[in-house]
DOPA-454072 format. One record per atom (N, C-alpha, C): residue in one letter; x, y, z. Coordinates in steps of 0.2 Angstrom, whole numbers, plus 5000, padded with zeros to 4 digits. Layout:
BEGIN
aXYZ...
***
This chain:
BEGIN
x494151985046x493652015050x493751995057x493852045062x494052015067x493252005074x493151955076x492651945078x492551985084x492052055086x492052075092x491852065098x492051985101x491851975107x492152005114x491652025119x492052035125x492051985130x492552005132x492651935137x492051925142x491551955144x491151955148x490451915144x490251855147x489751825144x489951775136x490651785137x490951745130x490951665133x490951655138x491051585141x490351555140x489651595140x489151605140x489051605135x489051635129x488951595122x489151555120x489751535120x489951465116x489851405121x489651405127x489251365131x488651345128x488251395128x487751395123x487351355117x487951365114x487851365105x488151295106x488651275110x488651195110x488351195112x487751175117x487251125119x486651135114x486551215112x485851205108x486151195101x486651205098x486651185093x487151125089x487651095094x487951045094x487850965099x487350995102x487050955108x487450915112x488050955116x488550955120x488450965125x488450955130x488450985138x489151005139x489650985138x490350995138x490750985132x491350995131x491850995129x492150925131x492450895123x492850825125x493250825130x493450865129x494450875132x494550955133x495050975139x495051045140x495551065135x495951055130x496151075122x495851075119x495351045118x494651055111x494451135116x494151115120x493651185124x494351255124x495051225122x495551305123x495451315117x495851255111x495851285105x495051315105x494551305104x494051335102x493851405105x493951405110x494051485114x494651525111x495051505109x495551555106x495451535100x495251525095x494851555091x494351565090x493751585093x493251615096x493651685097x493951685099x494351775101x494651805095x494951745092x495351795084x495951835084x496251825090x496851865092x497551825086x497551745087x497951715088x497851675079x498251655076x498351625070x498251535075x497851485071x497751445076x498051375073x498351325078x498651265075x498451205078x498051155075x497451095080x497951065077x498250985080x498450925079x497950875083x497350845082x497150805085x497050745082x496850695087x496750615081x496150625079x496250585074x495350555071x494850545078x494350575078x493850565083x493750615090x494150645090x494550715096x494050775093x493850785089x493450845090x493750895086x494050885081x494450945077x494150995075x493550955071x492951005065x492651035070x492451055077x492151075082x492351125084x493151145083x493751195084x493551265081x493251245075x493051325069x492551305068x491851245068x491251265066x490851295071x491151285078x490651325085x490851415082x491551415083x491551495080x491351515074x491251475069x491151515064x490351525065x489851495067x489151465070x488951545072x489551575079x489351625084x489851675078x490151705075x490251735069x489651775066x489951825067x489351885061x489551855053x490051855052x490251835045x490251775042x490551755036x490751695035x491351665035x491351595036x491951565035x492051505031x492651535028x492651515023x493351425025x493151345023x493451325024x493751255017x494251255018x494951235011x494951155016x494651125012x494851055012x494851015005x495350935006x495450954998x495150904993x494950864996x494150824993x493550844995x493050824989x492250854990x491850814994x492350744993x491850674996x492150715005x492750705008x492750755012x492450795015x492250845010x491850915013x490950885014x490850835007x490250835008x489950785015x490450735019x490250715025x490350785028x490750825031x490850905035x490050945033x489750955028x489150985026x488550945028x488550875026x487850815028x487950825036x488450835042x488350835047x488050905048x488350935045x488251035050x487151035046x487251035039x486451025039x486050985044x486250925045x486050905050x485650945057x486450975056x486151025066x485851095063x485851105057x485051165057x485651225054x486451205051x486751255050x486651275044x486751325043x487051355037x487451355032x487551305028x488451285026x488151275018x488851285013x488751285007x489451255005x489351204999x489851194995x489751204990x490451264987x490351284981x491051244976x490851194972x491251154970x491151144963x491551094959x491151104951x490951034948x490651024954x489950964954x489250984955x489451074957x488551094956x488251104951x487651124948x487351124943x487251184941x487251234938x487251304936x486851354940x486151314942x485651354946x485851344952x486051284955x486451294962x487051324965x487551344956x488051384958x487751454958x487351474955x486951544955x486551564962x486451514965x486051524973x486551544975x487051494977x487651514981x487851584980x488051584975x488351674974x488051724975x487351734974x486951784974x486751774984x486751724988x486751754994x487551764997x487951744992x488651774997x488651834993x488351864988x488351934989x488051964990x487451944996x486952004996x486952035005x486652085005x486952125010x487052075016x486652035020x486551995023x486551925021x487251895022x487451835020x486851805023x486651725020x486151685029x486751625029x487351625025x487751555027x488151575031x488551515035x489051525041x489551505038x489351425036x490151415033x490151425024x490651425021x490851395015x491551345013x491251275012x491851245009x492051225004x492451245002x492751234996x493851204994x493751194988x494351134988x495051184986x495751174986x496151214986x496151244979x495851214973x495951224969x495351294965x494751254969x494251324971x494551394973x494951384979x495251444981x495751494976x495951454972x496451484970x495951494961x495651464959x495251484952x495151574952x495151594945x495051654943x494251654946x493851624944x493151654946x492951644953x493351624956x493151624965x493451704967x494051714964x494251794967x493851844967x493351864962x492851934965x492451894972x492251844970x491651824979x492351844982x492751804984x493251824991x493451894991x493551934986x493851984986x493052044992x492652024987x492052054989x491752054998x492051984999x491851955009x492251985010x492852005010x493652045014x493352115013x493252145006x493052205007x492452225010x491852185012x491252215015x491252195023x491952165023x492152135032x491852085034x491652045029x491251975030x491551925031x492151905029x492551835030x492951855037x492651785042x492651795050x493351745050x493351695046x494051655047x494251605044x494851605041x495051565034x495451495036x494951435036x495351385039x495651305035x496051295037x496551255031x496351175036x495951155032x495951075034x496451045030x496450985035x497050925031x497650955030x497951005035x498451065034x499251015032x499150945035x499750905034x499950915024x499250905022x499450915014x499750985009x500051015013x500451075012x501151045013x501250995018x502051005017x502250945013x502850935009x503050905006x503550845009x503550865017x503650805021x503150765024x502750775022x502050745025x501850695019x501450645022x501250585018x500750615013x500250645011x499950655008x499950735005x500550755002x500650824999x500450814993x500050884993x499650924987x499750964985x500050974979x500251034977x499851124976x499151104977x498751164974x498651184982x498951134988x498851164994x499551224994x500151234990x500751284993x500151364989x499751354986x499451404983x499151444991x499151414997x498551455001x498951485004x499651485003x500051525007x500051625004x499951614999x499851664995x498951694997x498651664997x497951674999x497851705006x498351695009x498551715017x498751775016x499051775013x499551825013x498851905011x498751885006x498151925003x497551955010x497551905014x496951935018x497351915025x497751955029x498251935033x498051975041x497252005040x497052015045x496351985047x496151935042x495751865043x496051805047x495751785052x496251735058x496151675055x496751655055x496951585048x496851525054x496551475051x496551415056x496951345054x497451325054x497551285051x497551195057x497151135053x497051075057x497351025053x497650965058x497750915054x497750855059x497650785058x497750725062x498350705064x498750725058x499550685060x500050755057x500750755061x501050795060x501650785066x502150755061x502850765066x503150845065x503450845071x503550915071x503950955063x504350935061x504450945054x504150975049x503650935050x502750935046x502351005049x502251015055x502251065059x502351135056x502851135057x503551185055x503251205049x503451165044x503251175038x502651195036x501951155041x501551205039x501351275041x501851305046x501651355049x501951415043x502851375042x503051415037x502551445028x502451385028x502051375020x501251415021x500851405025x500351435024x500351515026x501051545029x501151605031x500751605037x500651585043x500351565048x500551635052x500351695056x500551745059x500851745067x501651755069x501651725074x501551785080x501451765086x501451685087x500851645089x501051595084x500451555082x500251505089x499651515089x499151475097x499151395093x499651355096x499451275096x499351255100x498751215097x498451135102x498751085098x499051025104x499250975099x499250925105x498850845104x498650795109x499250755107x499450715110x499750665111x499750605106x500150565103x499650525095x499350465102x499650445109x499350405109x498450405112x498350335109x497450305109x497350255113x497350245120x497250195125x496550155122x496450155118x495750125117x495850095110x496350085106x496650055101x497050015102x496849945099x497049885102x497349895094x498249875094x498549845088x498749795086x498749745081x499149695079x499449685074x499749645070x500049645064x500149555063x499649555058x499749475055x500149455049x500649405048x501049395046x500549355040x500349365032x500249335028x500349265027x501049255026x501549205025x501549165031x501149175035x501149125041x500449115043x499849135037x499249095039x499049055035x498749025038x498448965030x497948975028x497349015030x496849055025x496849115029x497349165025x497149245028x496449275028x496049235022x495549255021x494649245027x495249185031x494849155036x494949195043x495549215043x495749245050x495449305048x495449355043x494949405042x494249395044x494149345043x493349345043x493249325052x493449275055x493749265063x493749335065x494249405061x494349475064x493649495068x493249505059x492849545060x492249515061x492049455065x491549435070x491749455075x492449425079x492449455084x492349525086x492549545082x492649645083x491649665083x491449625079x490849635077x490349605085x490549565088x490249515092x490349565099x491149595100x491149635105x490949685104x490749715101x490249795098x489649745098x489549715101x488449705101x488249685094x488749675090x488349695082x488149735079x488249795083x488049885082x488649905079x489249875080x489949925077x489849915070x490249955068x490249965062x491049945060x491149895053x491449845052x491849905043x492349935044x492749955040x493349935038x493349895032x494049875030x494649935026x494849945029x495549995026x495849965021x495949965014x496249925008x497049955005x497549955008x498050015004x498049984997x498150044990x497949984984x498450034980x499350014982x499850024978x499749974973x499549924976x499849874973x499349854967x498649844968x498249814964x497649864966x497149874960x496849914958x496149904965x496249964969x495849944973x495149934973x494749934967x494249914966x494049814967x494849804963x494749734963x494849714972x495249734973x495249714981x494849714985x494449774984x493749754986x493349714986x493349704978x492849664977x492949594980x493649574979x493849504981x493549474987x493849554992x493749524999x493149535001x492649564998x492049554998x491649494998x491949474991x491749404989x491849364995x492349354998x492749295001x492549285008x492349375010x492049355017x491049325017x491049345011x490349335012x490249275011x490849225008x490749155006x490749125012x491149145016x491149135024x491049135029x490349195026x489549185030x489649255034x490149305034x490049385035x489849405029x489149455031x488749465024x489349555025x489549565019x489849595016x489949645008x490049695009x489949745001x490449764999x490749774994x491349814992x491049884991x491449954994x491250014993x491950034992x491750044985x492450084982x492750154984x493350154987x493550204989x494150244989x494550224985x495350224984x495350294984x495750314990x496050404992x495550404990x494850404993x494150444992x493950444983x494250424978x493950424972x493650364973x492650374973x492250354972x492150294965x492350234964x492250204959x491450174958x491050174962x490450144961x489950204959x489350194957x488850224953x488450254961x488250344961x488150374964x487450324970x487050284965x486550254969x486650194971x487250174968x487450104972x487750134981x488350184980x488450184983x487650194992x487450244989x487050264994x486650214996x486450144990x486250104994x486550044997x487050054997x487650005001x487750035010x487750115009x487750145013x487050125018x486650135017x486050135018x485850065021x485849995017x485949935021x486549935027x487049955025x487649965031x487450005037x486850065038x486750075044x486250045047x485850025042x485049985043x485249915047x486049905046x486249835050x486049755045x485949785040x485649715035x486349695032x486849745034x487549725028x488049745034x488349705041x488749745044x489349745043x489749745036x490249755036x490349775027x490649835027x490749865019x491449895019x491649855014x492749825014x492849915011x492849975017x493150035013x493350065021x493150085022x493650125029x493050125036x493450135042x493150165048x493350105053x492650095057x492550085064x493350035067x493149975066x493749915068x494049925060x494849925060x495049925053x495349885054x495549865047x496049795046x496449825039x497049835039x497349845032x497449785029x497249775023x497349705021x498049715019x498349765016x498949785012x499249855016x499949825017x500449885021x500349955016x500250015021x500250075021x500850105019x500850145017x501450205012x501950235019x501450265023x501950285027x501850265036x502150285041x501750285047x501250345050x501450395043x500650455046x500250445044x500250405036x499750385034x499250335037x499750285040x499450235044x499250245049x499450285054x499250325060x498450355059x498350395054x497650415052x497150365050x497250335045x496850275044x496450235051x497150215054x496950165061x496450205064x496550255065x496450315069x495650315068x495450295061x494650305062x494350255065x494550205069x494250155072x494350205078x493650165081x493850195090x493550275091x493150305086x492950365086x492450375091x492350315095x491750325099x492050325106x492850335107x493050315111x493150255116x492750205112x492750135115x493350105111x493250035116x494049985113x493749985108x494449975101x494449975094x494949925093x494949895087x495549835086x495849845078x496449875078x496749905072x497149845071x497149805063x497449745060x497649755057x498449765054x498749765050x499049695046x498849675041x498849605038x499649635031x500049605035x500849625034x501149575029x501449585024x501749525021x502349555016x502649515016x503649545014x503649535008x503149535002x502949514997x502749604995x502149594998x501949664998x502449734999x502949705005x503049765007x504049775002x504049714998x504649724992x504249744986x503649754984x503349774980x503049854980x502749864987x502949944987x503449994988x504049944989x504549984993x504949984983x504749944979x504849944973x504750004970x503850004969x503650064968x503950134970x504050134978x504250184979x505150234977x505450174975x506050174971x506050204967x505550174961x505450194956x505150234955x504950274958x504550354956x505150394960x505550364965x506150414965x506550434959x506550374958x507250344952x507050394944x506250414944x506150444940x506050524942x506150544946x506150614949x506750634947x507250584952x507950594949x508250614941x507950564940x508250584933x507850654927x507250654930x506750734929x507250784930x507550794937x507550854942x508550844941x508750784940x509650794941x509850764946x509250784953x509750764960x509050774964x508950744970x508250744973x508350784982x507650804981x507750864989x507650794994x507750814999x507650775005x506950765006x506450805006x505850795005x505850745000x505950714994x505850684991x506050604997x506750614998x507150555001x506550545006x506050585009x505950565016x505250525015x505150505006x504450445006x504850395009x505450375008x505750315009x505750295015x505950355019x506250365025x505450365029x504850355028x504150355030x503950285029x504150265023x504050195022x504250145027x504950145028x505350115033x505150115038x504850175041x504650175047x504050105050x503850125044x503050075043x503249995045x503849995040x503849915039x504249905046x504549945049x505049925056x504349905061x503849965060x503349955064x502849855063x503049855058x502749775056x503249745060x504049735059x504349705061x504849685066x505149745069x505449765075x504949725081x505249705086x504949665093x504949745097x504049755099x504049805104x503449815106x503249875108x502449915110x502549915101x501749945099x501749945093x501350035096x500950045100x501150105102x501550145103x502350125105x502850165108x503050165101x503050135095x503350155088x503050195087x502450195086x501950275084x502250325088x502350335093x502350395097x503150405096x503650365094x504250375092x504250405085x503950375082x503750425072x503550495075x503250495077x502950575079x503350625082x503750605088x504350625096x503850615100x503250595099x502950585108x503350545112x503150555119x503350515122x503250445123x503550415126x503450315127x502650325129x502250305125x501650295132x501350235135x500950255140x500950185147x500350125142x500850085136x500350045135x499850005136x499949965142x499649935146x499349885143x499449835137x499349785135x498849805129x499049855127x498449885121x498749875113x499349815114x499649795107x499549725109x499749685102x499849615101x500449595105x500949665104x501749635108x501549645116x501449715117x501149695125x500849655128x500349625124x499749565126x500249495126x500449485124x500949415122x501649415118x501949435121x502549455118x503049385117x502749335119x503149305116x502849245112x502149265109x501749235102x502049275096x502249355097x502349405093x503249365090x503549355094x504349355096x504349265092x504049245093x503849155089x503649165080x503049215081x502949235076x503549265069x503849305072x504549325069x505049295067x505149245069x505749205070x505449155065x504849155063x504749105058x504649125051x504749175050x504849215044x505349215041
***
C-alpha cells in the first residue's frame, strides 16, 4: 500500500504527530527526522543502522501512526516486542501482538478487527516464525488484497545474515515474504552492521533498489570504556561493587544499574544469582533478573516485581542488562558487544561500559567456539566462511581486551568507521600508561 501524501503540509503532519503523539518538539538528529520522512513517503525501500538509544523504533512507528493502513512489524523475540507494545500503549497507540502466548479469545479479537472493513490497529508485531506459519497467510493475504498493509518492517534486520552475530534462521524466510508483496515499502533496522552484514541484509531480505539508507557513525561520546583484567584483582567481586556505586553515585542514584552477564560459559541463571548474592553481601541491595538472550527464567510475578522495586528505587541494581553495564564475562563477538554496551547511556548522558576480561574465560569460549565449528565441519564436509567468520568476531573482541589503544578506535575499526576523536572516553585514553602496566602483568 503505497501511502498517498503530498508534499505540501507533509512537514506539517509528521511535526504534528511527534509532539502530540510522541511528545517531541523535535527530532533527535537530522538522520532520525530524514530516515523517517523518507519513509513517510514510501517511494524508497528503507535501511536504519543506529545505536541503541538513537531513535530507531521512531523511524516506522510515526509513519505507520500517519498510515491509513496497517503495519505490520517482524521482530524476533516477544519479550522484545512486548517492551515495543508497553511503550506505543502507552502513547494512546493502537498496536497488537499476535503471538502464541495469547489465549484463544485474544487471538479471536485480534483477527476479527484485522478483518473488518476498518481496521482500528496501526501496528502489528509479530515474530519471524509467525510470519511465515500457514495460519497467518489468509490475514496477510487479506491486508495486501484490500490495500491495507502500509509497510513491512524487519527489526533486528542484522539476524538475517549469517555474518552477523546473532543469525536466525526463520529470518532467510522474509526474503521470500518480500518477494510476495513487493509493492509494500519494506523497512529494514538494525544497531550493529558491518558493511558485509549490510550487503547481506539488503541481498537476503530482497530489499528493492535503490535502497534509502541512514546509517550513524558506531562512535558514542558519552560512553566511557574500560576493561578489567580478573587475574589481577584480589576481590573482583569488590571492584564490581566499587563499579556500581560509583556509576550509581554519579547518576544521583536515579540511574539505573544493569549488569550485562555473557553466559557461554556457566548457566546464566546461576551467575546471576551469584552476583546478586555477592553484591548485596557488600551492602549494593541487588536482584537477579534472569535473562539469558531474553529467555525469561524467573516466574512471570517474580519477574514483574523485581521490575517494580527496581523503578520504585528500593532495589537500585538488578544483574540483567541496561543503563551503566559491566560484562561480568567476555562477549561472543564485537557486534555483539557493541549492542549490549550500547544500552547504557540511552539517555545520552555519560555512561560507563566495564568489561570484566579474564584469559580463562576467553580459552573456554574460544573452546567452545571451536567445538561447534569442529562439529559443523564434520555435519557439512567443509565449512562456508560465514561459518569461519564466528571466530574471526571472536578475535576481534579479545584484541579489543587486549591490544594497547582507544578502545573506541577498535569499535569503529570492527565496523570501517572512522578513527573517532576520543577525547579520553576510554580507560587507554584516560591513563594509558595504568592500561600499558596493567598488560605487562599478565
Amino acid at each position: 500500500m503505497m501511502n498517498d501524501y503530498t508534499p505540501s503540509g507533509l512537514d506539517g503532519k509528521v511535526q504534528k504527530t511527534l509532539k502530540k503523539i510522541f511528545g517531541f518538539d523535535s527530532f533527535k538528529t537530522s538522520l532520525q527526522e530524514s530516515a523517517t520522512m523518507t519513509v513517510v513517503k514510501g517511494k524508497n525501500d528503507v535501511f536504519v543502522c543506529m545505536p541503541t538509544g538513537a531513535g530507531k523504533s521512531l523511524c516506522y512507528q510515526l509513519p505507520a501512526v500517519l498510515a491509513v493502513g496497517i503495519t505490520i512489524v517482524i521482530s524476533p523475540l516477544i519479550a522484545l516486542i512486548q517492551d515495543q507494545v508497553d511503550h506505543l500503549l502507552a502513547l494512546k497507540v493502537k498496536v497488537y501482538s499476535l503471538n502464541s502466548k495469547l489465549s484463544a479469545q485474544e487471538r479471536k479479537t485480534i483477527l476479527a478487527d484485522l478483518a473488518s472493513e476498518k481496521p482500528q490497529v496501526k501496528l502489528l508485531y509479530i515474530t519471524p516464525e509467525m510470519a511465515a506459519a500457514s495460519s497467518f497467510q489468509p490475514t496477510l493475504n487479506s491486508l495486501v488484497s484490500r490495500n491495507l498493509l502500509s509497510y513491512l518492517i524487519i527489526d533486528e534486520a542484522h539476524c538475517v545474515s549469517q555474518w552477523g552475530h546473532d543469525f536466525r534462521p526463520d529470518y532467510l524466510r522474509l526474503g521470500s515474504l518480500r518477494s510476495r508483496i513487493p509493492n509494500t515499502p519494506c523497512v529494514a533496522l538494525t544497531a550493529t552492521a558491518t558493511k558485509q552484514v549490510q550487503d547481506d541484509i539488503v541481498v537476503s531480505l530482497k530489499l528493492k533498489q535503490p535502497v534509502a539508507t541512514f546509517k550513524t557513525p558506531c562512535f558514542r561520546s558519552n560512553l566511557f570504556y574500560d576493561v578489567q583484567f580478573k587475574e589481577l584483582l584480589t576481590d573482583p567481586y569488590a571492584n564490581l561493587k566499587d563499579f556500581c556505586l560509583k556509576a550509581l553515585e554519579e547518576k544521583n542514584a536515579q540511574g539505573v544499574g544493569l549488569l550485562w552477564l555473557w553466559h557461554c560459559i556457566l548457566q546464566d541463571e546461576e551467575v546471576c544469582d551469584q552476583l546478586a548474592i555477592e553484591l548485596s553481601y557488600r551492602g549494593v541491595k541487588a536482584k537477579a533478573y534472569h535473562a539469558g538472550t531474553w529467555r525469561l527464567w524467573l516466574k512471570a510475578a517474580d519477574r514483574t516485581s523485581i521490575q517494580n522495586e527496581w523503578m520504585e528505587d528500593k532495589v537500585p541494581v538488578i544483574v540483567a542488562y541496561h543503563q551503566f553495564v559491566a560484562h561480568w564475562n567476555i562477549a561472543k563477538s564485537m557486534a555483539g558487544y557493541y549492542q549490549e554496551s550500547g544500552r547504557a547511556g540511552r539517555d545520552g548522558k555519560p555512561s560507563c561500559c566495564r568489561l570484566y576480561y579474564s584469559r580463562n574465560d576467553r580459552d573456554q569460549v574460544s573452546f567452545l567456539i571451536k567445538k561447534e565449528l569442529s562439529k559443523l565441519q564434520e555435519k557439512r564436509g567443509t565449512l562456508k566462511e560465514s561459518d569461519k567468520a564466528v571466530l574471526t568476531a571472536f578475535d576481534a573482541i579479545v584484541n579489543f581486551c587486549e591490544e594497547l589503544g582507544c578502545r573506541h578506535a577498535a569499535i569503529a575499526k570492527y565496523f570501517g568507521d572512522v578513527t573517532p576523536p576520543c577525547n579520553k572516553c576510554c580507560d587507554y585514553c584516560k591513563n594509558p600508561g595504568a592500561v600499558k602496566k596493567q598488560r605487562l602483568l599478565l
